[in-house]
C-alpha positions as CSV (number, residue, x, y, z in Angstrom):
1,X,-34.9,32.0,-108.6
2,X,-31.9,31.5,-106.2
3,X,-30.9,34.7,-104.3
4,X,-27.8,35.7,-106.4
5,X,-29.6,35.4,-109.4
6,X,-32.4,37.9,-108.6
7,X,-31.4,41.3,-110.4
8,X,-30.3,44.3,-108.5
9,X,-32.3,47.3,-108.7
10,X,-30.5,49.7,-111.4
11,X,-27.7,51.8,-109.9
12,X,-28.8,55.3,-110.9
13,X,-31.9,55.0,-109.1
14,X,-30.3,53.3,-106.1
15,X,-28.0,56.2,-105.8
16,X,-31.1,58.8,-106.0
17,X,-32.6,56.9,-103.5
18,X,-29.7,56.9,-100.9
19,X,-29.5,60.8,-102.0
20,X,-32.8,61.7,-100.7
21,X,-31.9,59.5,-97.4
22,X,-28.8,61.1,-97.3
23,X,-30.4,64.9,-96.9
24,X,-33.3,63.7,-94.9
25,X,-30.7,62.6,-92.2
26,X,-28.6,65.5,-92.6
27,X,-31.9,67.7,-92.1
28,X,-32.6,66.0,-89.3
29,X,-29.6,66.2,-87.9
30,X,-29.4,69.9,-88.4
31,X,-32.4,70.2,-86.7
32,X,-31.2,68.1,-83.8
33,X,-27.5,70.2,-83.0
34,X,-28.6,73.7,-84.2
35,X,-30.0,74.0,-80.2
36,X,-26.1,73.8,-79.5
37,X,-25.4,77.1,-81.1
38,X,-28.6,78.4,-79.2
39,X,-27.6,77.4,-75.5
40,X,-26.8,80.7,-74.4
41,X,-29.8,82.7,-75.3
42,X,-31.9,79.4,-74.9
43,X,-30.5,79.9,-70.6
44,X,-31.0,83.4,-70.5
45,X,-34.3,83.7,-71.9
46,X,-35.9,80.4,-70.1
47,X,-33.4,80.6,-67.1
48,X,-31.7,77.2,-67.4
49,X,-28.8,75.3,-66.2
50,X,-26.1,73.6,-67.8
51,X,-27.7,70.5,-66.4
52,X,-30.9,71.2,-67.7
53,X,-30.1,72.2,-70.9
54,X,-27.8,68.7,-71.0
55,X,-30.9,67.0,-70.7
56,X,-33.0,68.5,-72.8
57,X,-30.2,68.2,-75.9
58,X,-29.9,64.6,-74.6
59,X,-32.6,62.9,-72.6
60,X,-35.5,64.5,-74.1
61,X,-34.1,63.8,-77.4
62,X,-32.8,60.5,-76.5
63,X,-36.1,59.1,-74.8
64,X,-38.8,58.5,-77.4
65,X,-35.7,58.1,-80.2
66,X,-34.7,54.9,-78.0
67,X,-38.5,53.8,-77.1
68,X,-40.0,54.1,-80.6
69,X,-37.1,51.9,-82.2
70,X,-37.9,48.1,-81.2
71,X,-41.9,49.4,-82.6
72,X,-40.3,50.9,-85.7
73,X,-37.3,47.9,-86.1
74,X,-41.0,45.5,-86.3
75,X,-42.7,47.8,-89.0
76,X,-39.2,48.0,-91.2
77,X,-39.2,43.9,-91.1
78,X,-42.6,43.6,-92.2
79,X,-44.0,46.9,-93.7
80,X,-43.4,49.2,-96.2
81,X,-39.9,50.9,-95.5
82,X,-40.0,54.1,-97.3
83,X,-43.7,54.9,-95.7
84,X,-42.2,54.3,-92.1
85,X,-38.7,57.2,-93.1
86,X,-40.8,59.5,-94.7
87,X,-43.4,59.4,-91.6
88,X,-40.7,59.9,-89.5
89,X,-39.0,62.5,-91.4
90,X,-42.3,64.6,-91.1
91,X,-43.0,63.8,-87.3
92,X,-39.1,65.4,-86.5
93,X,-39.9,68.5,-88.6
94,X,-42.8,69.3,-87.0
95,X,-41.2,68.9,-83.4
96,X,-38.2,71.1,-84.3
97,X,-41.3,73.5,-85.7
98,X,-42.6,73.0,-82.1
99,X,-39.7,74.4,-80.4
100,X,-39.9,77.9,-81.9
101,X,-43.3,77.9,-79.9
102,X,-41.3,77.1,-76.6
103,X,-41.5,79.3,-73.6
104,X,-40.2,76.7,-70.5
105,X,-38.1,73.8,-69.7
106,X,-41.0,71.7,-70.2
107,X,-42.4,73.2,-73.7
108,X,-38.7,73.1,-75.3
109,X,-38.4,69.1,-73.9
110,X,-42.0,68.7,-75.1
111,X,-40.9,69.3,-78.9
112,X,-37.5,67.1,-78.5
113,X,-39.5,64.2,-77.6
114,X,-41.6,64.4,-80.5
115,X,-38.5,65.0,-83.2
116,X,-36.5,62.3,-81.2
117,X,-39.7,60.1,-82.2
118,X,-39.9,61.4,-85.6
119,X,-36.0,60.2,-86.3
120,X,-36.1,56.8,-84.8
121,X,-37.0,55.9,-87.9
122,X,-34.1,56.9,-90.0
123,X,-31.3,54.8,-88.9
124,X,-33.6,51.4,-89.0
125,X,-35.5,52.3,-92.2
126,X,-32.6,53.8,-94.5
127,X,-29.9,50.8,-93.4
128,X,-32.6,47.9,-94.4
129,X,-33.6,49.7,-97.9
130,X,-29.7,50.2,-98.4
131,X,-29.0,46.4,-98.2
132,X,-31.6,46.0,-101.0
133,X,-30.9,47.9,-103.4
134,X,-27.5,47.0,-103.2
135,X,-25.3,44.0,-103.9
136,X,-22.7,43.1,-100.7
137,X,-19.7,44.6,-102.1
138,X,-21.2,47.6,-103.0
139,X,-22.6,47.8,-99.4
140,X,-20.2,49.9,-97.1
141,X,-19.9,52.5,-99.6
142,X,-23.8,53.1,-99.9
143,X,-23.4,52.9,-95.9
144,X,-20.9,55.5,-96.2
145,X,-22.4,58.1,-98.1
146,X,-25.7,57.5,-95.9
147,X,-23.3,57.6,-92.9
148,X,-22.1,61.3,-95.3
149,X,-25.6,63.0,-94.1
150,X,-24.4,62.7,-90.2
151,X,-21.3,64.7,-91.2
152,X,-22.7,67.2,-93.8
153,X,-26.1,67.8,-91.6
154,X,-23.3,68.9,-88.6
155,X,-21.7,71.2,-91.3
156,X,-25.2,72.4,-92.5
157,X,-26.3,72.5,-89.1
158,X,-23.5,75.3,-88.2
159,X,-24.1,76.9,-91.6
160,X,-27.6,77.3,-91.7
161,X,-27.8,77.8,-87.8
162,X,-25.2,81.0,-88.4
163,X,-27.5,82.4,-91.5
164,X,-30.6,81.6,-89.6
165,X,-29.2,83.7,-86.4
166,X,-28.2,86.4,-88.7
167,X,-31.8,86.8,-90.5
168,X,-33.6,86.6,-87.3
169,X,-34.4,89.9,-87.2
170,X,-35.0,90.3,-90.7
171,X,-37.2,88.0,-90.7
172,X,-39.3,89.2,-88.0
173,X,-39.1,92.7,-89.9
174,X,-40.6,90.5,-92.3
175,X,-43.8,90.2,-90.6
176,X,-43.8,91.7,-87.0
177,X,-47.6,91.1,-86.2
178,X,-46.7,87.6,-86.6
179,X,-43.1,86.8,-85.4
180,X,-43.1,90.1,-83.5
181,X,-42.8,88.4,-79.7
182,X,-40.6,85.4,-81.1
183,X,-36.8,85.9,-79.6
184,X,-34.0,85.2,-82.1
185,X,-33.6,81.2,-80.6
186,X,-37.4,80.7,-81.5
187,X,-37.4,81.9,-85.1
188,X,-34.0,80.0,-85.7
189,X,-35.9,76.9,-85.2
190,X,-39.0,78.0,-87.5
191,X,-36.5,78.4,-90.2
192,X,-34.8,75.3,-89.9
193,X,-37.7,72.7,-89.2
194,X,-39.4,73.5,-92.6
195,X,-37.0,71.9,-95.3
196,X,-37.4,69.2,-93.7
197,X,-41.3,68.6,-94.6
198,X,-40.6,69.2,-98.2
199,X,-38.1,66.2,-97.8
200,X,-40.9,63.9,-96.7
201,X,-43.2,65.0,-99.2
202,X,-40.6,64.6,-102.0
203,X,-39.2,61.0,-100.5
204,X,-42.9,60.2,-100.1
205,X,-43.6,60.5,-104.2
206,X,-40.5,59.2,-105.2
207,X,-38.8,56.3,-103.2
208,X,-40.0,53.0,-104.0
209,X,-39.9,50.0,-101.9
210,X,-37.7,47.1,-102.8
211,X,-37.4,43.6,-103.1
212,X,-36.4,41.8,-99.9
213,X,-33.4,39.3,-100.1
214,X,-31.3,37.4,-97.6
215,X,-34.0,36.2,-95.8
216,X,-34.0,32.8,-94.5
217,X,-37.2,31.8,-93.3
218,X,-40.4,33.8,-93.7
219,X,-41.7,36.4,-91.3
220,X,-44.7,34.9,-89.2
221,X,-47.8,37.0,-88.7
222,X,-47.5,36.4,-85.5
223,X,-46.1,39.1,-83.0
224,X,-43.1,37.6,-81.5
225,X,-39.3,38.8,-80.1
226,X,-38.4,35.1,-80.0
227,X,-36.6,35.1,-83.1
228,X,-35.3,38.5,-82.3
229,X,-33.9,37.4,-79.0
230,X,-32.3,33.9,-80.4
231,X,-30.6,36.1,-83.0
232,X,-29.0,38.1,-80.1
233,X,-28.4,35.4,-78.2
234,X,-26.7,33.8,-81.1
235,X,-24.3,36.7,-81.7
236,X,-24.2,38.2,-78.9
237,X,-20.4,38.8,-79.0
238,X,-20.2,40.4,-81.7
239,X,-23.9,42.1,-81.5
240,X,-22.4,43.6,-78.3
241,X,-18.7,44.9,-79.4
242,X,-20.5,46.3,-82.1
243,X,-22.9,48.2,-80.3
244,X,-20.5,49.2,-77.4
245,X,-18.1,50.4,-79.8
246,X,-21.1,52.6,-81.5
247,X,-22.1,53.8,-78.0
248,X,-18.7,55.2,-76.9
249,X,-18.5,57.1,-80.4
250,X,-21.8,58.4,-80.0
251,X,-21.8,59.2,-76.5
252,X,-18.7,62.0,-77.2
253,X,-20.2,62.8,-80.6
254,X,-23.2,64.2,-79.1
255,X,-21.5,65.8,-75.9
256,X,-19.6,67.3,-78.3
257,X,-22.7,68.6,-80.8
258,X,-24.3,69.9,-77.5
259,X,-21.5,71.8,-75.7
260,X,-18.3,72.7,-78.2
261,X,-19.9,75.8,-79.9
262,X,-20.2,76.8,-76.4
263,X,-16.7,75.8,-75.8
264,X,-15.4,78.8,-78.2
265,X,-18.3,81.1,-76.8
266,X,-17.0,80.8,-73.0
267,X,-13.8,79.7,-73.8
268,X,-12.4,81.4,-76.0
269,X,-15.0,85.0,-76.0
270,X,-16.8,84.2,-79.7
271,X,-19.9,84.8,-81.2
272,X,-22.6,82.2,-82.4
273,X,-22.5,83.8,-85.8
274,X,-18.9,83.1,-85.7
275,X,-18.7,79.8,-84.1
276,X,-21.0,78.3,-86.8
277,X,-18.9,79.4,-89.9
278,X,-16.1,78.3,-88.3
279,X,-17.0,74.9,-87.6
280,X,-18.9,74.3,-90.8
281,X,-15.8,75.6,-93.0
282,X,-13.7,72.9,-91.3
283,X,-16.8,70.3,-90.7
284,X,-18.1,69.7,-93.9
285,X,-15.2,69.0,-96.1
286,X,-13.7,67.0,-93.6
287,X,-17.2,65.5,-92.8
288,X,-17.0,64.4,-96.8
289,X,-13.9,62.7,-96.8
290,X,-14.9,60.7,-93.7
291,X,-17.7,59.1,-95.1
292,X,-15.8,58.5,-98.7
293,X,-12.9,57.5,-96.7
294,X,-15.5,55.2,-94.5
295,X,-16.3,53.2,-97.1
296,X,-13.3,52.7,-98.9
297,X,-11.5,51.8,-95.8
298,X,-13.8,49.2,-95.6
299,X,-14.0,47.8,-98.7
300,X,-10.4,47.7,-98.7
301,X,-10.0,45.7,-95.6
302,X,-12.8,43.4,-97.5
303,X,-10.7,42.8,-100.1
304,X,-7.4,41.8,-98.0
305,X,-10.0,39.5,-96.0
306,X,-10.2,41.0,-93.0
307,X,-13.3,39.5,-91.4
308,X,-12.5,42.4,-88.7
309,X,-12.8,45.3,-90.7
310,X,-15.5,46.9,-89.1
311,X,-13.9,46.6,-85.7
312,X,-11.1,48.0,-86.8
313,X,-12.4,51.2,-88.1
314,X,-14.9,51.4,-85.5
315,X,-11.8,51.6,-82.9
316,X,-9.8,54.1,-85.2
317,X,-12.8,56.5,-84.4
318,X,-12.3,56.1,-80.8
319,X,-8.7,56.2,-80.5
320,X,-9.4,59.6,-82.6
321,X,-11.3,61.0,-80.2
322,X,-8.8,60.2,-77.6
323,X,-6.4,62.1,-79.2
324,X,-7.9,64.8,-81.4
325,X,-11.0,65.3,-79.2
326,X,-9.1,65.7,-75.6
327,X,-6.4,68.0,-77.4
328,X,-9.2,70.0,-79.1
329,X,-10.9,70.1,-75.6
330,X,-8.0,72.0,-74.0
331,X,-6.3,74.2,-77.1
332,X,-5.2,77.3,-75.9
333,X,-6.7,79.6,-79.0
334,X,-9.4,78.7,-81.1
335,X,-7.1,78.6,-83.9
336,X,-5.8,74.9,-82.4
337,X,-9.4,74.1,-81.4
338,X,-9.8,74.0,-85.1
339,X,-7.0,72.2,-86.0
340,X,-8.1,69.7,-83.4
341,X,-11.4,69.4,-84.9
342,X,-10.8,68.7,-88.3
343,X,-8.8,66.1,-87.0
344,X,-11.3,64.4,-85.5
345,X,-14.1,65.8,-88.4
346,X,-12.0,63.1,-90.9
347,X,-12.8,60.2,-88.9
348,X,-16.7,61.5,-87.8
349,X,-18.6,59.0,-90.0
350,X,-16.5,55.9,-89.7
351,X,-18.2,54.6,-86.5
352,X,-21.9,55.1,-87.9
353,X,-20.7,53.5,-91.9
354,X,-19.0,50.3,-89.9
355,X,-21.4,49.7,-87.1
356,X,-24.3,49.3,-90.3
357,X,-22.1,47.4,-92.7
358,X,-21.1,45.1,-89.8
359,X,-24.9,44.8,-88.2
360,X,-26.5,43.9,-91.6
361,X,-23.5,41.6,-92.4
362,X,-23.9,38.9,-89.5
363,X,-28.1,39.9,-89.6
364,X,-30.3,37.7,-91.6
365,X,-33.1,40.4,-94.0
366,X,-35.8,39.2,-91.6
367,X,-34.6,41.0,-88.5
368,X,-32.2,43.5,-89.8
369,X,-34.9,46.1,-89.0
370,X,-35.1,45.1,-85.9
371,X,-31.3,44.2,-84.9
372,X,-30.6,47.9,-86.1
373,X,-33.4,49.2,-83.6
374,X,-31.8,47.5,-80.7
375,X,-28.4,49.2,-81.8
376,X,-30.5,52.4,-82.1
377,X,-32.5,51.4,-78.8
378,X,-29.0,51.5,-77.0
379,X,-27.6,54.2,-79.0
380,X,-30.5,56.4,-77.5
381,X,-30.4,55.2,-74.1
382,X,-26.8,55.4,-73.6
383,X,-24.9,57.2,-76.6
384,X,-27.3,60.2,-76.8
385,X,-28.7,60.9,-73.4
386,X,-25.6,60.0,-71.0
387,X,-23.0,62.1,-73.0
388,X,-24.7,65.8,-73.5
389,X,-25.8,65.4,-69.5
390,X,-22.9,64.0,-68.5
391,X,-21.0,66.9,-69.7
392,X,-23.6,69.8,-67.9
393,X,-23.0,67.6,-64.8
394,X,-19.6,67.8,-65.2
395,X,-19.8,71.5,-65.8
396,X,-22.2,72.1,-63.1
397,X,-20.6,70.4,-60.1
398,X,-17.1,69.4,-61.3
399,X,-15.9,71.9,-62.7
400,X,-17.9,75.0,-61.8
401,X,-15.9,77.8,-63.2
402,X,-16.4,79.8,-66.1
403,X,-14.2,78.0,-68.8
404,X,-15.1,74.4,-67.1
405,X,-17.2,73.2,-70.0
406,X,-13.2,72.8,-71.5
407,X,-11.9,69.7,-68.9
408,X,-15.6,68.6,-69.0
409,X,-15.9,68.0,-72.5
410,X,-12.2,66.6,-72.6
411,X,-13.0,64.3,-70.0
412,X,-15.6,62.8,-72.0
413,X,-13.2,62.4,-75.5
414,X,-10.7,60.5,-73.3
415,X,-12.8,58.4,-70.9
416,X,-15.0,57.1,-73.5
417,X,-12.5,56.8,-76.1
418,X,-9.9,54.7,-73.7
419,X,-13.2,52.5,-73.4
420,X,-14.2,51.8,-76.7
421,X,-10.8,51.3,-78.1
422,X,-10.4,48.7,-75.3
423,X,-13.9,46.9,-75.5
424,X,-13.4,46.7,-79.7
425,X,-10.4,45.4,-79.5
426,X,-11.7,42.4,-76.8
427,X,-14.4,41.8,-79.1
428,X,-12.9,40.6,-82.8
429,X,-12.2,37.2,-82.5
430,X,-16.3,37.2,-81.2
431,X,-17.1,39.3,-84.6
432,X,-15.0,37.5,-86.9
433,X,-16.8,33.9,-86.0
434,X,-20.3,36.1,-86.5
435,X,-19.5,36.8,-90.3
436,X,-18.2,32.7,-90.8
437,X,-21.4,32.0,-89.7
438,X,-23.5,34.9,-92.1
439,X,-21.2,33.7,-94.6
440,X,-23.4,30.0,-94.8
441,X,-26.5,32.1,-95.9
442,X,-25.9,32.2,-99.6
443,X,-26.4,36.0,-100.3
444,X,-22.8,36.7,-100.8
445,X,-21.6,38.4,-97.9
């Protein structure tokens, strides 16, 4: 049977399953920002810097997250998908668990290694079973829901982190012989680390693994990068715009997950309790209409055959955060900081939905998994642990006053928004002869 003929898994069940990838990411992104509403306390109680508590929402996060992926990118190629994103779906629940037991710099690092490890998995695993159960037309949308869980997890993230500080004490009431020498921060990350185990039990029971298609030759038994590295080699224009363009987006996402609830705290005098409803009232609708908009965008410019669609909206994002971000940055009431984020809330998924469409688009089946770890490889390396430190540094030695996280923070939208906007726009001509060349395979792209 050719590959066009081979039936499509049925579309009610592919939509369950990119449901249940949909709130495992957002969980685990929830429990990877709800530390950002917890900086202050987190300081006070463990006596930490700005720098330090850069690093340990960035590096420490960042370092076995960018380590594991070329490991996991092999397993997704040539093992069972779904057993690899529920593993790691459990493994990053049970580090954020690990934090409410933290009492030093070290300890609180300690358990954002191990849910950095835990979510390595998501990005490789959840993109490769997407492209299978879906035909290529109906790909960016599926990519843009996915992409949805970033946005809504951030939303729920603020949400939950708000309730969660609110019923600390309650819940220690709850069972003081227990929780009774837990501070607030600590129990906050108790409450929010265990959904996410009854996601990987549930995606463990109910995701089935797919058929493989697109794939050109068959994987060898054989351990080996060659093919790996002669992919890379082979598009490496458009392998690198992609990923640079990724890497700006992230690298100001993340500064921004890390440090803007602190923005309104020093900034502008609010509490965390307050912070988080405000930002999730504004982030999750928006965050919705990013990823719907995400796809459609894309499929749109599909349509008018634009073999640079993904570029495109890739350096929308950054020319967003050049312009929302830095005014957001430096709004003189929270009021505008708002206004500023929703602005650039509507345009939070696009980078994520187009940077997947485009790497499993010019990728053939057989290294997708591991094409998308080297995206994730950089994205951790880079994206993740350069922009929440860079923005303590900033802070710590730039601009070492008490509303300083402001120009730090808006130094980061501008900088690395100018460069990605820049960089994709270099890159096209090297992306559209990447998809000519996908286009040979036969799958449909």
């Amino acid at each position: 049977m050719n590959e066009i003929a081979k039936p499509w898994p049925k579309p009610l069940y592919s939509w369950y399953v990119v449901s249940l990838l949909v709130i495992s990411y957002a969980s685990g992104v929830v429990d990877r920002i709800v530390i950002g509403l917890l900086v202050q306390p987190i300081k006070t109680d463990l006596g930490l810097s700005d720098t330090e508590m850069g690093v340990i929402q960035g590096l420490a996060f960042a370092l076995f997250f960018s380590l594991f992926t070329l490991p996991i990118g092999y397993l997704v190629d040539r093992w069972k998908r779904t057993s690899v994103i529920w593993s790691g779906a459990l493994i990053s629940s049970c580090g954020t668990l690990a934090g409410g037991f933290a009492t030093s710099f070290w300890t609180l690092f300690s358990s954002r290694v191990v849910m950095g490890a835990g979510e390595a998995t998501t990005t490789p695993g959840s993109s490769s079973l997407i492209a299978d159960y879906f035909p290529p037309t109906m790909r960016p949308r599926a990519y843009g829901i996915f992409a949805m869980g970033g946005s809504i997890g951030i939303g729920v993230a603020y949400l939950l982190g708000g309730i969660a500080i609110g019923l600390a004490d309650d819940v220690r009431a709850w069972s003081p012989s227990l929780l009774g020498d837990f501070a607030n921060w600590q129990i906050v990350f108790l409450i929010v680390g265990i959904p996410g185990l009854l996601i990987g039990v549930l995606m463990a029971v109910s995701i089935r693994e797919p058929e493989r298609r697109g794939i050109l030759t068959e994987p060898s038994a054989k351990l080996s990068l060659l093919p790996l590295w002669r992919e890379l080699s082979t598009n490496r224009t458009a392998l690198v715009v992609v990923m640079i363009g990724s890497i700006m987006n992230v690298m100001i996402v993340n500064a921004q997950l890390a440090w803007f609830p602190t923005l309104f705290v020093r900034v502008h005098g609010m509490e965390a309790k307050d912070i988080a409803m405000s930002l999730a009232i504004v982030g999750v609708p928006c965050g919705i209409l990013s990823a719907i908009t995400a796809g459609w965008v894309l499929s749109w410019l599909a349509k008018k055959r634009r073999q640079d669609g993904p570029i495109l909206v890739m350096g929308l994002q950054c020319l967003a955060w050049v312009i929302f971000g830095t005014a957001k940055c430096l709004a003189p009431t929270p009021e505008w900081a708002l206004i500023g984020h929703a602005g650039t809330s509507l345009f939070a998924t696009w980078a994520l939905t187009a940077a997947l469409t485009a790497l499993n688009q010019v990728t053939p089946n057989q290294l997708r998994g591991q094409v998308v770890s080297v995206y994730t490889l950089l994205i951790g390396l880079v994206g993740i642990a350069v922009g929440s430190g860079a923005v303590g540094l900033l802070s710590d030695y730039v601009f070492n006053y008490p509303t300083g996280i402001a120009p730090s923070l808006a130094v980061m939208c501008f900088v690395g928004g100018m460069i990605g906007v820049v960089l994709v726009t270099m890159g096209r001509n090297g992306y559209r002869i990447a998809v000519q060349r996908a286009a040979s395979w036969g799958e449909g792209v």
